[in-house]
C-alpha positions in Angstrom: 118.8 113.4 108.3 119.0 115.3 111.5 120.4 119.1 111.4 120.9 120.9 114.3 119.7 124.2 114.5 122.6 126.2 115.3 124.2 125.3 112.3 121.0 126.7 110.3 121.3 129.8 112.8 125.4 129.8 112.0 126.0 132.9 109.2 128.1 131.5 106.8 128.6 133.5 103.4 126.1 136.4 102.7 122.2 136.1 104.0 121.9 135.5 100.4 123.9 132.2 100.8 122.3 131.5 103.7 118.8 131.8 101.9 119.9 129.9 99.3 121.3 126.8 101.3 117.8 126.8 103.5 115.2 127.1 100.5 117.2 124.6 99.0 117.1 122.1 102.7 112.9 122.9 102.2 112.9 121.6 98.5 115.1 118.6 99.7 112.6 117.7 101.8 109.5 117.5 99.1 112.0 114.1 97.5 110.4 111.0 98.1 113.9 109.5 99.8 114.7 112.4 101.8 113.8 112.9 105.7 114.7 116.0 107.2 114.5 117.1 111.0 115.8 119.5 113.0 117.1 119.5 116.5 115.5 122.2 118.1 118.3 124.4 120.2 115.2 123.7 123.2 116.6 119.7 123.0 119.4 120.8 125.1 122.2 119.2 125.1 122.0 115.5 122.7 123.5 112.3 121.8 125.2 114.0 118.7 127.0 116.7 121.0 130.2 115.2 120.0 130.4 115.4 116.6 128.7 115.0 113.1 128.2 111.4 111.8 126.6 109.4 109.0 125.1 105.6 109.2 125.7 104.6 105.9 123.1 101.9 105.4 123.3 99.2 101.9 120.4 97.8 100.0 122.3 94.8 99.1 121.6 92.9 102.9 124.8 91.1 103.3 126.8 94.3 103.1 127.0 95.6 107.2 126.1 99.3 108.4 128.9 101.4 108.7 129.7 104.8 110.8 131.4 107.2 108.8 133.3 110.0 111.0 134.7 112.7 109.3 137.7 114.5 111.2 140.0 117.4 110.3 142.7 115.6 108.8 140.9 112.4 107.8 138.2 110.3 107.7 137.3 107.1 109.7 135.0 104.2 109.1 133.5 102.1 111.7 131.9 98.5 110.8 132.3 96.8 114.1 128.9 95.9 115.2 129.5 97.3 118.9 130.0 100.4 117.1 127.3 100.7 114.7 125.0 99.8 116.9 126.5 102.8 119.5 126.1 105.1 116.8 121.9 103.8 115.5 121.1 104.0 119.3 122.5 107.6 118.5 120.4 108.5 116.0 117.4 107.2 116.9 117.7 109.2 120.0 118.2 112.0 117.8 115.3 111.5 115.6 113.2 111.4 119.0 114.6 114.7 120.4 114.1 116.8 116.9 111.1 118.1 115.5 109.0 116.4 113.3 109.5 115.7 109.5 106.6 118.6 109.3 107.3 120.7 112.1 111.3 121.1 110.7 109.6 122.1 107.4 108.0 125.1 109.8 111.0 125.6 111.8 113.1 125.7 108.1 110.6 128.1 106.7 110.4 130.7 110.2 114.4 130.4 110.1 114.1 131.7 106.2 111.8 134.3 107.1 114.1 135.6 110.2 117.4 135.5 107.6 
């Protein structure tokens, strides 16, 4: 999972909430099947610029990659291959351009001391 950093930075709720929501990203990060990086705001601008999006990827092998987009109104799946593939070329970009796994954990925890 790649966060960007404004929307850690971005006060929603109380600095309570907001202390809650990023101890709780840090504890996230300890699970086994979790990967957590941030996009530091120094990345300038990035391949997910445009919007949010989640590759939703299947154990079962037969069963394709898909795109989910969530929009205001609604919600769109993409399974085209063209697509998918767009959208992993995407991420891994992402994943380059973010902090490490460890480094977020540092970024996280300076962004909890600053809140």
């Amino acid at each position: 999972m790649v966060i960007d950093e404004a929307a850690l930075r971005r006060t929603i709720g109380n600095r309570d909430v907001m202390r809650g929501q990023i101890e709780r990203l840090i504890e996230a990060t300890k699970l086994p099947n979790v990967t957590l990086q941030v996009l530091p705001f120094t990345a300038g601008v990035h391949s997910g610029e445009a919007g949010a999006f989640t590759v939703m990827r299947f154990p079962d092998p037969d069963l394709p990659d898909v795109v989910y987009l969530e929009q205001l109104t609604s919600a769109l799946y993409l399974d085209k291959p063209d697509y998918v593939e767009h959208y992993l070329e995407a991420m891994e970009r992402l994943c380059i351009e973010s902090d490490t796994p460890d480094n977020s954990i540092e970024s996280l925890s300076r962004i909890l001391q600053e809140t």
